[in-house]
Phi, psi and omega in degrees: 000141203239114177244124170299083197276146170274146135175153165288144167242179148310143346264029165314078184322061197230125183292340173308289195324299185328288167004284183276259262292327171257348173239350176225331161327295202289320197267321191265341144337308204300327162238018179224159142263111156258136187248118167278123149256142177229171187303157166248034163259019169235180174243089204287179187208033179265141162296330172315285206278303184328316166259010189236345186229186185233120172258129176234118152300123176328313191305353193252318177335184180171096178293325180325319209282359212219128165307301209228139162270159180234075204254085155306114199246131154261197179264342193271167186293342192285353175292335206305290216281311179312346201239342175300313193285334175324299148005300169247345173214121172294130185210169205261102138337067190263121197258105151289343139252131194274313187294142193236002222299314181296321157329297194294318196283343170255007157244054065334272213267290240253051124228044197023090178193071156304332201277320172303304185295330210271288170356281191316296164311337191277341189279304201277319185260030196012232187332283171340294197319301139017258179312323189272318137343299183265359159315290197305324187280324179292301187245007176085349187282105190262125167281074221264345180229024172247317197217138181303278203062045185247008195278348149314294177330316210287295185276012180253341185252146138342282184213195188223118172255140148223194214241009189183152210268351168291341175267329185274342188291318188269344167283348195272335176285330178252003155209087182303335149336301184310154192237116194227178209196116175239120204248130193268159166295083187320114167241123162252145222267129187216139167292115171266165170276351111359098182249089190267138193252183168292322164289348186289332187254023175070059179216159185278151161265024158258032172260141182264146181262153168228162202203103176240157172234161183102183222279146165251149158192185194325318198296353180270035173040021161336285151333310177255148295008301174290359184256323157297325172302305255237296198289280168011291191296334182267013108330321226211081152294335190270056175205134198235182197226111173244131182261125188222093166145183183250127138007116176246357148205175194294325159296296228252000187252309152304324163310293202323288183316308193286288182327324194280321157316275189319315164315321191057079027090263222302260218328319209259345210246091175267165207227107162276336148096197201261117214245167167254261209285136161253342180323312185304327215266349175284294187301342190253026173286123175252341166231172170200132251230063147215094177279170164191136194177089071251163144281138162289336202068041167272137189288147151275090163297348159307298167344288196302301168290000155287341186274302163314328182260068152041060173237090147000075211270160131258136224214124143318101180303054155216167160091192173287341192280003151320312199283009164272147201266155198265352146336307178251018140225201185219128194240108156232132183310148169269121162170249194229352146267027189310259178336309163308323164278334168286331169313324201263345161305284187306315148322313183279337198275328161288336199238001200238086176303285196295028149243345176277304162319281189284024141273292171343286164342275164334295173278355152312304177296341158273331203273307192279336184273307228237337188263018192319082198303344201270306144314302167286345148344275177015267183293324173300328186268318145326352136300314183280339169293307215277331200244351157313284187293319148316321189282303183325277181335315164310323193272321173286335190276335166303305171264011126335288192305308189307296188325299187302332189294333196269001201265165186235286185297134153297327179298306168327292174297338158285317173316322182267002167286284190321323187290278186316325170308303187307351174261339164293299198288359192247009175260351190264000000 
């Protein structure tokens, strides 16, 4: 099967590029032909796809040349073209973010085309969609974690993947329709070679490190993890916090900054900003940091490879990370003992080694059982035979239906009932 892949690459700053070019390519090559389409004003640079695949700028694409398109869709603008084509050549969708509300407002409203966003919502909430639309157009309060707004997509695609059942339960709701498919997230599991201590960054290694990763912004609660880190430490002096990533915006980046002052902070808190390699900062991580809440309903591949390399995560108990087993990670409720259960996280994760260890396990063991890449290669290319062949049947039974309209003799529809069965079966 000859497939069209959709997706951002290196050095495209996308948790996506990473994706295919390391958890899913190298596995799925292995049952398709593949062709990568990308935008067309770059250059990849993975060494991977570069020597193994046929790379095409989309202005170059020809869907005809292909049984299936693929398409990866995310929240960022590196999407545009990707969601332009989807659009015009149905292909099988894996939606990594289900909720899409900031995609729209920035291929709509920040391209002075309001009239397009107000369309869209009225498409995906009908009546409803109205009122929210001119709410939203009015004061700028964008609804970015209430309604999916993904059901053009829905109805522009074949079919749907998504990576958690939290994500197809909210696509489903706003398109009950849909032929959606929930496939778990490939992480592959690797030794790294790299044996990084703690002096390498000038820090003692009897310090405990704590840690979050990815992109910041409010929703990752960042503000109360630090008003808990901040009671913690003055106990536990001998500790510090590392943010290993950027900001996603500048104002929630001066809250941070006024807080750690006000906490008096600033000192136990490195601000490391956004790394290529997150591995040193994994290994010399003694906890790891990643609530989130409100959610978009995104699988976090951070998460996970941090669960894969034997870390202790802490996690918000919403969202997809409910769907992690509480053996392996620690789910603390969004709600008014929020701060607290994460403080009592942090403590117990210190003082308790064999409960620290045996999370640690645990989440390795989970991660190597249900995240295999190799199984789920698989299962995505049997998915894409399966909705290959779904079209074929649609296309035989339609011209079945023409054939029986042009017929005269009754026998002539049977031969072309008989016909057509035998080609069900030989596509199933």
């Amino acid at each position: 099967m000859k497939i069209a892949y959709f997706s951002p690459l290196s050095p495209i700053k996308s948790g996506i590029s990473k994706y295919s070019e390391v958890n899913l390519l190298p596995y799925l090559e292995k049952f398709c032909e593949i062709d990568v389409i990308i935008d067309n004003d770059y250059t990849p640079n993975n060494e991977f796809v570069k020597n193994n695949l046929r790379i095409i700028p989309f202005k170059k694409f020809k869907h005809s040349q292909y049984d299936v398109i693929f398409y990866h869709m995310g929240n960022s603008d590196h999407h545009t073209y990707i969601y332009d084509a989807l659009l015009q050549y149905p292909g099988v969708v894996l939606l990594h973010d289900p909720f899409i509300g900031k995609f729209i407002v920035n291929l709509t409203v920040a391209k002075n085309k309001p009239d397009l966003y107000f369309d869209h919502l009225v498409y995906c909430l009908g009546e409803k969609g109205k009122k929210i639309a001119e709410n939203a157009l009015n004061t700028g309060n964008w609804p970015s974690f209430e309604y999916t707004l993904t059901k053009r997509l829905n109805n522009s695609s074949l079919a749907t993947i998504v990576h958690s059942d939290y994500a197809k339960k909210a696509i489903l709701k706003e398109s009950p329709k849909a032929f959606i498919k929930k496939i778990k997230m490939p992480i592959p599991l690797h030794e790294s070679k790299k044996n990084v201590q703690k002096k390498d960054f000038e820090i003692e290694e009897k310090t405990v490190i704590i840690s979050t990763f990815g992109y910041i912004a409010k929703h990752k609660r960042l503000h109360i993890v630090l008003e808990a880190f901040a009671k913690y430490v003055k106990k536990n002096t001998n500790s510090k916090f590392l943010l290993v990533g950027n900001f996603l915006h500048k104002q929630y980046k001066k809250e941070i900054e006024d807080i750690l002052k006000k906490l008096e902070i600033s000192d136990k808190v490195i601000q490391i900003g956004f790394v290529d390699d997150l591995e040193p900062y994994i290994q010399i991580s003694d906890i790891v940091v990643q609530t989130r809440y409100p959610t978009a309903g995104e699988t976090s591949i951070i998460t996970l490879e941090l669960m894969a390399s034997s870390k202790p995560v802490i996690v918000s108990n919403t969202g997809w990370f409910k769907e992690l087993p509480d053996k392996a990670v620690i789910k603390v409720n969004v709600d008014k003992d929020e701060q607290k259960t994460i403080l009592e996280a942090f403590e117990k994760l210190v003082t308790d080694s064999k409960y620290k260890k045996d999370m640690a396990i645990n989440a390795k063991k989970y991660v190597e059982e249900q995240h295999n890449p190799e199984k789920i290669a698989d299962e995505f290319s049997e998915f894409l035979y399966q909705v290959q062949n779904r079209e074929q049947m649609k296309y035989l039974e339609d011209m079945s239906l023409k054939l029986k309209d042009i017929c005269i003799d009754e026998s002539d529809k049977g031969y072309i009932d008989a016909f057509s069965k035998t080609l069900h079966k030989v596509l199933s």
